[in-house]
Biopython code that builds the backbone (N, CA, C, O; Angstrom):
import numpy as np
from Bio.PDB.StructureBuilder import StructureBuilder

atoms = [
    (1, "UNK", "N", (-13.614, -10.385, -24.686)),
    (1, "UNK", "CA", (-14.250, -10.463, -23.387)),
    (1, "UNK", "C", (-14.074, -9.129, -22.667)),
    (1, "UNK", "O", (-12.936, -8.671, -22.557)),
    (2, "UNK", "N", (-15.307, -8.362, -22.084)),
    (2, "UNK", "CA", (-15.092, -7.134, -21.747)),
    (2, "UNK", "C", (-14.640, -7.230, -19.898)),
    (2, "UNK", "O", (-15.317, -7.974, -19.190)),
    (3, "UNK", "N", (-13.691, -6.570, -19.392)),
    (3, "UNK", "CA", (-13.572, -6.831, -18.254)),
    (3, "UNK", "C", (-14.621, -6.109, -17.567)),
    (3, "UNK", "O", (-14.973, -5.065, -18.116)),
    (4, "UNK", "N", (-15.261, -6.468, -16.371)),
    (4, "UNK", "CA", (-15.551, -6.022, -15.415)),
    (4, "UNK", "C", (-15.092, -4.617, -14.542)),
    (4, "UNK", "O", (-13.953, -4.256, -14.244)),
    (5, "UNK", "N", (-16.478, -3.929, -14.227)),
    (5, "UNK", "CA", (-15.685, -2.799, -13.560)),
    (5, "UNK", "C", (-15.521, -2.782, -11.943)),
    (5, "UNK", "O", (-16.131, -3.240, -10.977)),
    (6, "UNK", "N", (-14.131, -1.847, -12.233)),
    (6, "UNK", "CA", (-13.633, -1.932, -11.123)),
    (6, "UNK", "C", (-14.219, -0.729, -10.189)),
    (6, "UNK", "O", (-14.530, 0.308, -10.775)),
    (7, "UNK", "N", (-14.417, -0.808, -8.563)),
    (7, "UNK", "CA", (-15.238, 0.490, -7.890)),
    (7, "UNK", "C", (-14.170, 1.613, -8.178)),
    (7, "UNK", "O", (-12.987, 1.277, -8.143)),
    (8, "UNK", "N", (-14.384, 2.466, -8.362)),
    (8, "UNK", "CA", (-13.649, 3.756, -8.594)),
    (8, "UNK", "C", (-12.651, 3.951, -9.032)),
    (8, "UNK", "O", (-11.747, 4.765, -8.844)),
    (9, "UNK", "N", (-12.893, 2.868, -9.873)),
    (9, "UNK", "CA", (-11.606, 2.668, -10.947)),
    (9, "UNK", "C", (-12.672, 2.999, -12.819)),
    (9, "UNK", "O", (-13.801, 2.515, -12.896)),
    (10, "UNK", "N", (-12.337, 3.468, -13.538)),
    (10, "UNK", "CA", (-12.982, 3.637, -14.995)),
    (10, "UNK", "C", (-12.067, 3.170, -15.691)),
    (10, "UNK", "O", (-12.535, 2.835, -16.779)),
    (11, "UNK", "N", (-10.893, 2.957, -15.615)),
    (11, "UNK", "CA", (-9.781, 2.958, -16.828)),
    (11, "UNK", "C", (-9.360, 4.142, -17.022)),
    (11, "UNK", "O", (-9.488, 5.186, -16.383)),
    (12, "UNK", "N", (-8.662, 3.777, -18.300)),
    (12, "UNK", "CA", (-7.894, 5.387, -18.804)),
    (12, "UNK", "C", (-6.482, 5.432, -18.147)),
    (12, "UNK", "O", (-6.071, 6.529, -17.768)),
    (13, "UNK", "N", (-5.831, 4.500, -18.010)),
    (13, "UNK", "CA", (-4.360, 4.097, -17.262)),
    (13, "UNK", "C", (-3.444, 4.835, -18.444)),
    (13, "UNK", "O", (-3.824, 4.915, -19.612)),
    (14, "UNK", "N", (-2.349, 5.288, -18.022)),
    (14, "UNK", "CA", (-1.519, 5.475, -18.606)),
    (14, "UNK", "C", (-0.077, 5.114, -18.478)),
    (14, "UNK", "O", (0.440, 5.329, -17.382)),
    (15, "UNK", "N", (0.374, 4.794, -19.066)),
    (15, "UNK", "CA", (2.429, 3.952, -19.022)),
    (15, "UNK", "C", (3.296, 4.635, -19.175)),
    (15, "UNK", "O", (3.959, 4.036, -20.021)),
    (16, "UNK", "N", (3.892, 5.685, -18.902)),
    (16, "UNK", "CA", (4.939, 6.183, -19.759)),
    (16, "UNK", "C", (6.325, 5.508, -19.780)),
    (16, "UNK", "O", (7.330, 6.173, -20.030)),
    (17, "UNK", "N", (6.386, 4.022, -19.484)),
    (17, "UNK", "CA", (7.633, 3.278, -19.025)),
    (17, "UNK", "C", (8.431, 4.001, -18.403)),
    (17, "UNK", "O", (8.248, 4.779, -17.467)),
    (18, "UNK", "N", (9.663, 3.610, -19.166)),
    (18, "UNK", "CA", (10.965, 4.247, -17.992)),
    (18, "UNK", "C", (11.440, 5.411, -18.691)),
    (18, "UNK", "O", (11.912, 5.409, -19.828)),
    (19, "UNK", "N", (11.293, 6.339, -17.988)),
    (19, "UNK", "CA", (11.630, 7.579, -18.282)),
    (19, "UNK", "C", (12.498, 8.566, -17.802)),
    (19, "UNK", "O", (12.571, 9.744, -18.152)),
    (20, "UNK", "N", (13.526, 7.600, -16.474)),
    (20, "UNK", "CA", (15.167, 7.706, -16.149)),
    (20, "UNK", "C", (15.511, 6.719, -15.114)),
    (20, "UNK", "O", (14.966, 6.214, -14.132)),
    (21, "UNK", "N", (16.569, 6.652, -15.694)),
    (21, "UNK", "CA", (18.122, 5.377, -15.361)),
    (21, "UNK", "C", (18.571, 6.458, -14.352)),
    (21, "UNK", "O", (18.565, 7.688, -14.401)),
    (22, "UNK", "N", (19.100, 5.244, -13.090)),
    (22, "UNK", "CA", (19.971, 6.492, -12.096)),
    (22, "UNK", "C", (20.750, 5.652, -11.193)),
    (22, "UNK", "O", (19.956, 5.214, -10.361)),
    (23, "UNK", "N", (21.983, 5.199, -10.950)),
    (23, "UNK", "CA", (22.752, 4.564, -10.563)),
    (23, "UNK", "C", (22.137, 3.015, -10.475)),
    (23, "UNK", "O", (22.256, 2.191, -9.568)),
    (24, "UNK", "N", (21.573, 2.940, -11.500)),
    (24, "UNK", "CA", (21.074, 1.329, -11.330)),
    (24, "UNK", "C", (19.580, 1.165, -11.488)),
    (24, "UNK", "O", (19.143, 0.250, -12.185)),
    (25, "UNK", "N", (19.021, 1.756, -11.058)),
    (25, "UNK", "CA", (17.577, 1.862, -10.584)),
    (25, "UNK", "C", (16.611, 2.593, -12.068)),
    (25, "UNK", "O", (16.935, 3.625, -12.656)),
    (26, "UNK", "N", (15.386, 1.698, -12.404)),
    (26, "UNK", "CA", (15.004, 2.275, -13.540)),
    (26, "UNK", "C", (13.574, 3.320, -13.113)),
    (26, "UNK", "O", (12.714, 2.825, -12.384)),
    (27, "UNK", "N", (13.452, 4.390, -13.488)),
    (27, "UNK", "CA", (12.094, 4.272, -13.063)),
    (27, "UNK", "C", (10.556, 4.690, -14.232)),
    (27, "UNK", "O", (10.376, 5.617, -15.021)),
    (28, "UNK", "N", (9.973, 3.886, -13.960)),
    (28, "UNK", "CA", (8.212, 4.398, -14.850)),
    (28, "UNK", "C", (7.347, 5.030, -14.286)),
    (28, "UNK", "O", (7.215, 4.824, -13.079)),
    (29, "UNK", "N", (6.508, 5.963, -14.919)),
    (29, "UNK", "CA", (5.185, 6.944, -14.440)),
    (29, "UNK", "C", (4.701, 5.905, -15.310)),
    (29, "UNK", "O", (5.059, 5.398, -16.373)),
    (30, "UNK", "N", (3.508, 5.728, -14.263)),
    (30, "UNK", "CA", (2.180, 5.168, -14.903)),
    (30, "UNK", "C", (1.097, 5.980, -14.017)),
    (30, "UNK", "O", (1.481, 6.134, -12.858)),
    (31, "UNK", "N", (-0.253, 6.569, -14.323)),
    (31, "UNK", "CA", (-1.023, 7.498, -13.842)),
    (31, "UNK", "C", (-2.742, 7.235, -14.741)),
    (31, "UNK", "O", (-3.090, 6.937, -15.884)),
    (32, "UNK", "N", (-3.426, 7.552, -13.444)),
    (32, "UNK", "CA", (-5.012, 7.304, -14.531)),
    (32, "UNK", "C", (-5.703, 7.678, -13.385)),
    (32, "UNK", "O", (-5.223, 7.574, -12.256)),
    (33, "UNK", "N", (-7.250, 8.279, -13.727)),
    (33, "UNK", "CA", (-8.324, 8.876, -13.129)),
    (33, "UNK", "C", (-8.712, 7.724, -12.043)),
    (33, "UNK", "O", (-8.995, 6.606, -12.474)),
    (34, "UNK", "N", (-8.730, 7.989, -10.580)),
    (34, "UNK", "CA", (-9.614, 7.448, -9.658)),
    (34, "UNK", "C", (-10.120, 7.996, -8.648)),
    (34, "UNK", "O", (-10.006, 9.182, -8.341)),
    (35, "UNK", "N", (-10.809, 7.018, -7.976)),
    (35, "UNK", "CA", (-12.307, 8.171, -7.251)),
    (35, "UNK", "C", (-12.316, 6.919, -5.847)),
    (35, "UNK", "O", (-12.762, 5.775, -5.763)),
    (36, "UNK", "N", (-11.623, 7.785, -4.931)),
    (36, "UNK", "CA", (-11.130, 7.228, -3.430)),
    (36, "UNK", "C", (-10.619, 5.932, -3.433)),
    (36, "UNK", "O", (-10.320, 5.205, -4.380)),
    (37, "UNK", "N", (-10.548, 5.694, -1.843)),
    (37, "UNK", "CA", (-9.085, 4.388, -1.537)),
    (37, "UNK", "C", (-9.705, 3.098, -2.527)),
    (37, "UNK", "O", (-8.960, 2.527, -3.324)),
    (38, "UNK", "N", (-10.703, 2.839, -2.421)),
    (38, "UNK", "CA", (-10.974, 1.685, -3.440)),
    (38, "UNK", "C", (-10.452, 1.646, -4.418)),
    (38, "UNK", "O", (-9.486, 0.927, -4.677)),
    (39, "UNK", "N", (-11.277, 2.818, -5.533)),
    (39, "UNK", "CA", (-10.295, 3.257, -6.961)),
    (39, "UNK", "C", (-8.511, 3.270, -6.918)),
    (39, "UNK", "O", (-7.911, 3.144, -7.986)),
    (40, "UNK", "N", (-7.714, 3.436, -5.576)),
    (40, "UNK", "CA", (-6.762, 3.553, -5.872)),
    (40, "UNK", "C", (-5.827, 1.997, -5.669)),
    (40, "UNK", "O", (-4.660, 1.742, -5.965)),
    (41, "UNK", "N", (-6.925, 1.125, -5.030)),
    (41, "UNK", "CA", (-6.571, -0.206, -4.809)),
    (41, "UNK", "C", (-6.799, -0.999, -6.463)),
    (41, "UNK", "O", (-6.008, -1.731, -7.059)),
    (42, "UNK", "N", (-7.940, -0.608, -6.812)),
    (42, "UNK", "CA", (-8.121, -1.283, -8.154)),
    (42, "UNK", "C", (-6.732, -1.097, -9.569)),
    (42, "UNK", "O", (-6.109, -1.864, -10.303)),
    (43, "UNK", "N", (-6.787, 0.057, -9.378)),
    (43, "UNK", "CA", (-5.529, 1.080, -9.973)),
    (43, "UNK", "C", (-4.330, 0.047, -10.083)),
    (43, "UNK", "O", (-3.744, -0.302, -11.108)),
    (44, "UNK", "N", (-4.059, -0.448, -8.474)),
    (44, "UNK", "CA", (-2.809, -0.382, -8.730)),
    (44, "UNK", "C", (-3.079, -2.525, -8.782)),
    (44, "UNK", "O", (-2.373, -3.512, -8.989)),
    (45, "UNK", "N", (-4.198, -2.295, -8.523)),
    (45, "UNK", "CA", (-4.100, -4.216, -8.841)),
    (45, "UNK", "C", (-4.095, -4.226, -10.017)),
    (45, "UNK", "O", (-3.372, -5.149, -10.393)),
    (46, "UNK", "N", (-4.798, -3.336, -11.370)),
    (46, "UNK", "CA", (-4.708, -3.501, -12.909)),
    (46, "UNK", "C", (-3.305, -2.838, -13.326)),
    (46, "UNK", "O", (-3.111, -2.927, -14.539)),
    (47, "UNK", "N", (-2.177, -2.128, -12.540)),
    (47, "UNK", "CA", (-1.047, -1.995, -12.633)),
    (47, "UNK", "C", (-0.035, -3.261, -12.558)),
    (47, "UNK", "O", (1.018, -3.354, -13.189)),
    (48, "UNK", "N", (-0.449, -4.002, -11.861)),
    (48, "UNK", "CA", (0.586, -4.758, -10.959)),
    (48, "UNK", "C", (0.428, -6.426, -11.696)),
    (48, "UNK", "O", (1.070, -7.412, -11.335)),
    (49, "UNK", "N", (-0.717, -6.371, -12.920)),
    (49, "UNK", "CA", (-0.864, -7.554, -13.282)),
    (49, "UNK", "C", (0.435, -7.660, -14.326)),
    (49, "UNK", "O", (0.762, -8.750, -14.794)),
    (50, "UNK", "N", (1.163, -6.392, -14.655)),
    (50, "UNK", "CA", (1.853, -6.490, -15.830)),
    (50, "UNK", "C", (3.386, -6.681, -14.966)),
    (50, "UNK", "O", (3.763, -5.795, -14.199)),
    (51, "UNK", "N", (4.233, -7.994, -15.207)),
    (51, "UNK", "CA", (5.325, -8.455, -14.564)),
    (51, "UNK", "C", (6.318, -7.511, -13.490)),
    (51, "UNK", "O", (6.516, -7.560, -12.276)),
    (52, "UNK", "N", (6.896, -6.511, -14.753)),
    (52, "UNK", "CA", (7.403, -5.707, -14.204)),
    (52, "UNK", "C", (7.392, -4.952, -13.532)),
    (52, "UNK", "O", (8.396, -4.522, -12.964)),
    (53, "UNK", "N", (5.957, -4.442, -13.339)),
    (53, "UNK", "CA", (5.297, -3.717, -12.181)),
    (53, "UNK", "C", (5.182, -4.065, -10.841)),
    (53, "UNK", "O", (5.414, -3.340, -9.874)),
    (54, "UNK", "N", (4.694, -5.581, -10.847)),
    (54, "UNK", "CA", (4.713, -6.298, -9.673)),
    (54, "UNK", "C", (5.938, -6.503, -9.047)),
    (54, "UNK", "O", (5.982, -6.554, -7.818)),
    (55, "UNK", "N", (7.137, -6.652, -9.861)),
    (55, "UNK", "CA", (8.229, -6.753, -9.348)),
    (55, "UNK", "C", (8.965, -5.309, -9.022)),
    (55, "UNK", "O", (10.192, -5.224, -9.079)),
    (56, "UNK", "N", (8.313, -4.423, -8.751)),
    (56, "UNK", "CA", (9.039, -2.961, -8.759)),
    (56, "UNK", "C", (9.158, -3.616, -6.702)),
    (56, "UNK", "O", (8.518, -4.366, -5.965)),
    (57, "UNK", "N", (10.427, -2.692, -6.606)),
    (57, "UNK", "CA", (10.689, -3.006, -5.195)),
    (57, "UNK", "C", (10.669, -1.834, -4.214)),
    (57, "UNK", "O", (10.703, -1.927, -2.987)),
    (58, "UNK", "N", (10.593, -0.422, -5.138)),
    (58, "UNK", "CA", (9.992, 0.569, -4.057)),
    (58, "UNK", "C", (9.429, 1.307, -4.997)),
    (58, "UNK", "O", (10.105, 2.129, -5.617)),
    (59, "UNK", "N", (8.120, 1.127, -5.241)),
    (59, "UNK", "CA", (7.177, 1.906, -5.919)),
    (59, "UNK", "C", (6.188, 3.338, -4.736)),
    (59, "UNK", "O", (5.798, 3.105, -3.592)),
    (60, "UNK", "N", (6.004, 4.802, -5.537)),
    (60, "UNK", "CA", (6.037, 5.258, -4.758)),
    (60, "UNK", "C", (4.870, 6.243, -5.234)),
    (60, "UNK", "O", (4.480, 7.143, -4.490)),
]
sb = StructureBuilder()
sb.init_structure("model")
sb.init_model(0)
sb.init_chain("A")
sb.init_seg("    ")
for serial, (resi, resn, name, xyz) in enumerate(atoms, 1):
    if name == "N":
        sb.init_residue(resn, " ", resi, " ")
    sb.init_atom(name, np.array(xyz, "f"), 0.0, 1.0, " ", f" {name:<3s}", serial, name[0])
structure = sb.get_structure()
C-alpha cells in the first residue's frame, strides 16, 4: 500500500539512531529534505510514529 503524500514533505528521512550516551540521556539524528512549516510538521509526524521517537522528552 503506497502512502500518501505528505505537503512538503517527499520522504528521504534519515535515522542515524543513537549516536551518544551522556549522563543518562541517549541521543538520535534523524534528518530529511522539507519545503516550509507544513513539510516540517509532516516530518516530524512520520518521525514520531516510530515509539521511541514519540517518547523522546526533549527533542530539539
Amino acid at each position: 500500500m503506497a502512502k500518501a503524500a505528505l505537503p512538503g514533505y517527499g520522504g528521504g528521512m534519515r535515522k542515524l539512531g543513537e549516536v551518544l550516551r551522556d549522563r543518562g540521556s541517549r541521543y538520535a539524528v534523524s534528518g530529511g529534505p522539507v519545503a516550509g512549516r507544513a513539510g516540517v510538521e509532516a516530518f516530524l509526524a512520520e518521525l514520531k510514529r516510530e515509539k521511541k521517537y514519540a517518547k523522546a522528552t526533549h527533542n530539539s
